[in-house]
C-alpha positions, 0 to 999 in steps of 0.5 A: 110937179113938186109935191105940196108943203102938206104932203112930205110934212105928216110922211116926214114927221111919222119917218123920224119919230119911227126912226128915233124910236127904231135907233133905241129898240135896235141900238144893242140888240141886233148886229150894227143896230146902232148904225140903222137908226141913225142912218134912216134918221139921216136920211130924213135929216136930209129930206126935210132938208131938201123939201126947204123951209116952208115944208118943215115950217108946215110940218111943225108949226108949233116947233120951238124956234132955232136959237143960238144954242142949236146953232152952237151945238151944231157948230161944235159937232162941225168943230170937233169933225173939222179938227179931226179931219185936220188931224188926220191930214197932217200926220198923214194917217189912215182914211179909217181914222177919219171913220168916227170923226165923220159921224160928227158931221152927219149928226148935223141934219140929223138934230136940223132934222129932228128940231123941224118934226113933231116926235111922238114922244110915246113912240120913243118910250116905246122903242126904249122899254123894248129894246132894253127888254132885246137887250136883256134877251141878248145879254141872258142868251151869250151869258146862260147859253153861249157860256159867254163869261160877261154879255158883250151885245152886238157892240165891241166888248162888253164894256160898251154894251154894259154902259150903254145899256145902263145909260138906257136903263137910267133914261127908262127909270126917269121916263117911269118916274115922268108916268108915275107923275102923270098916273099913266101906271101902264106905261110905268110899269113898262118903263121900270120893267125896261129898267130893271133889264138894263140893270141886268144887263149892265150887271151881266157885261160886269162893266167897271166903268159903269159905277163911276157914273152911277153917283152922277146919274143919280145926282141928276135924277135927284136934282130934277125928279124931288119935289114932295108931291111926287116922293112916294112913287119916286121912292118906291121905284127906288126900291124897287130897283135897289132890290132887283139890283140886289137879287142879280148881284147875290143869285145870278152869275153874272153878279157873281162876275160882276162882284169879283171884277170890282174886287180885282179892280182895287187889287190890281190898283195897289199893286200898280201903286204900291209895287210898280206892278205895270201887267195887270189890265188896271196897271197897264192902263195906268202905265199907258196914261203916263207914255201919253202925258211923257209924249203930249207936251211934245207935239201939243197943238195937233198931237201925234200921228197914230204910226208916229206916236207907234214909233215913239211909244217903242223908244220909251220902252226901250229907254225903259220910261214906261212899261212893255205892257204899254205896248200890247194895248190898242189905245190909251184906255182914255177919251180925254187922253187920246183926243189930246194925244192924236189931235192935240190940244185943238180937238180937246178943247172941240170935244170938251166944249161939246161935251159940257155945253150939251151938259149945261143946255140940258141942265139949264132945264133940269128945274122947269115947272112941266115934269116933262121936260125935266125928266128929258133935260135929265136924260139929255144931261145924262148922257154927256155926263155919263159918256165924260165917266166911261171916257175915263177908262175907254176910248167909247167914242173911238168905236162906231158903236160908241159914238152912233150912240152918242150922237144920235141920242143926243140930237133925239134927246134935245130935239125931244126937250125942246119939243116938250118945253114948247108944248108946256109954254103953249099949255101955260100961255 
């Protein structure tokens, strides 16, 4: 016989809040930890899925109901799979190139799934502080034993981990402000000590992009976190953390890296702006924005197929539009630019609708009266808007890693704000 409503409801429900809380304290700290998470969140996705309706009604019953921006936001996870797929069946390119592309549509009963359960949101914190402490661990371990020059993690390169990585650490730093508020001084310790690991790992990768979304993550911690009631511990956090930043950048090694990779980063600029200079990793980069913008009006509605454009990029160096340089890179070093160029303006204007409506939803909280859900809407906004920042020098969402991150964050992120908006209305009712 079919189980009762009441028996999959309380498995389900302790199954996606372990495995939300498992997605984080693996994400970076173990080989593939990001895939694990989000594939046991899938799986539970789908079960509650299965067990229909009434299950799930009986395993939340308190759940904030399904509106229209659930739906838009799983509509624009289908959009950007679709037009993907698409893509990659008219140029005739590879199966691999639909590998990232699919995740988008499996993030669908994930956040169906997460929306349908009651999230232990301690667990989640949980899982946060302690993977951002593994991932310290890892960063430490390749840098002062392996003698790895920049900490690279589990994940591709160490750009990525040290994004990540300073993306977890900004989503501590707000879960210890939320504590600090609510005088749980344990959990903020935990949280603020799980920051503090972040930041070094973030210093250990000397990721470059990383700074350019630091002014934003700030602006948005700004906009939620200052009311004068809670300035005090707000401003001690902030000390805190300025001095460890200090401290790693000025004694640790990896500081020392970190510092010269950004000095270079200005250097290699003027050379590419003021001499031409096309060889170095900032100039190469540059030149390779300018073959895609040469190549893109040319096929504009679904873009160039990856052997195509392979093709077309070895005319434009030999006709001498554009540098050799070009040629030795993987990709555009640019999310925006690559959507544009291999899936047109059709997959840009996907990606950048989902990117900025899960902008504007989390923002859309950022000033509610329960500080609960502030700090989540500010980590949820967080995340689009830091992932746009590194988008601008990488392709992080062409990598597995970079895209299970993102993703599988951002259906616990908003299933989590909506749980904690509900909880407040029921508390003021």
């Amino acid at each position: 016989m079919p189980p009762t409503p009441a028996a999959p409801s309380a498995w389900l429900s302790t199954w996606m809040s372990v495995c939300a809380a498992l997605s984080f304290l693996l994400m970076l700290s173990v080989p593939s930890g990001y895939s694990v998470g989000g594939g046991l969140l899938l799986l539970g996705g789908l079960g509650i899925w299965w067990t229909g309706r009434q299950a799930y009604r009986a395993m939340a019953p308190d759940a904030a109901p399904w509106t229209a921006e659930d739906r838009t936001l799983c509509t624009l996870l289908l959009a950007v799979f679709a037009i993907n797929a698409l893509a990659v069946l008219w140029h005739g390119d590879s199966g691999k190139y639909l590998d990232q592309g699919a995740r988008y549509l499996l993030a669908v009963p994930i956040l169906a799934g997460l929306r349908r359960v009651r999230l232990r949101l301690d667990w989640l914190a949980a899982g946060l502080a302690l993977g951002l402490f593994a991932t310290a661990g890892v960063a430490a371990w390749q840098t002062r034993w392996l003698g790895y020059e920049r900490a690279e993690g589990f994940v591709t390169s160490a750009i990525p981990f040290g994004d990540m990585a300073l993306t977890m650490g900004f989503w501590s730093l707000m879960g210890a402000a939320l504590a600090a508020i609510r005088r749980r001084r344990g959990w903020a310790a935990l949280l603020l000590a799980g920051s503090l690991a972040g930041i070094y790992a973030m210093i250990a990768s000397a990721s470059r992009g990383s700074l350019v979304a630091l002014p934003i993550l700030l602006v948005l911690a700004a906009v939620a976190l200052l009311r004068r009631a809670h300035l005090r511990p707000l401003l001690a956090g902030v000390a805190i953390l300025a001095a460890a930043a200090a401290i790693a950048l000025s004694v640790l090694p990896a500081g020392h890296i970190a510092e010269s990779r950004y000095a270079a980063a200005l250097d290699e600029w003027h050379a590419y702006t003021q001499q031409g200079d096309a060889t170095n990793n900032v100039g190469s980069r540059l030149e390779a924005w300018k073959a895609a913008l040469i190549s893109i009006p040319e096929r504009p509605l679904l873009g160039w197929g990856h052997k195509q454009y392979n093709a077309h990029l070895r005319e434009l160096i030999g006709a001498g539009r554009v540098a050799p340089s070009v040629g030795t890179l993987a990709n555009t070093h640019n999310q925006f630019i690559e959507i544009w160029l291999h899936q047109g303006g059709l997959g840009l204007v996907a990606f950048l609708a989902l990117l900025i409506a899960s902008f504007w939803y989390f923002c859309r909280r950022l000033r509610a009266p329960a500080p609960a859900v502030r700090v989540l809407a500010c980590c949820g906004a967080a995340l689009p808007a830091a992932f746009a920042a590194y988008g601008l020098t990488q392709v992080i969402l062409g990598r597995n890693n970079g895209v299970m991150f993102f993703l599988v964050s951002l259906a616990v992120l908003w299933a989590a704000m909506r749980q904690a908006e509900r909880d407040a209305a029921g508390a003021a009712a």
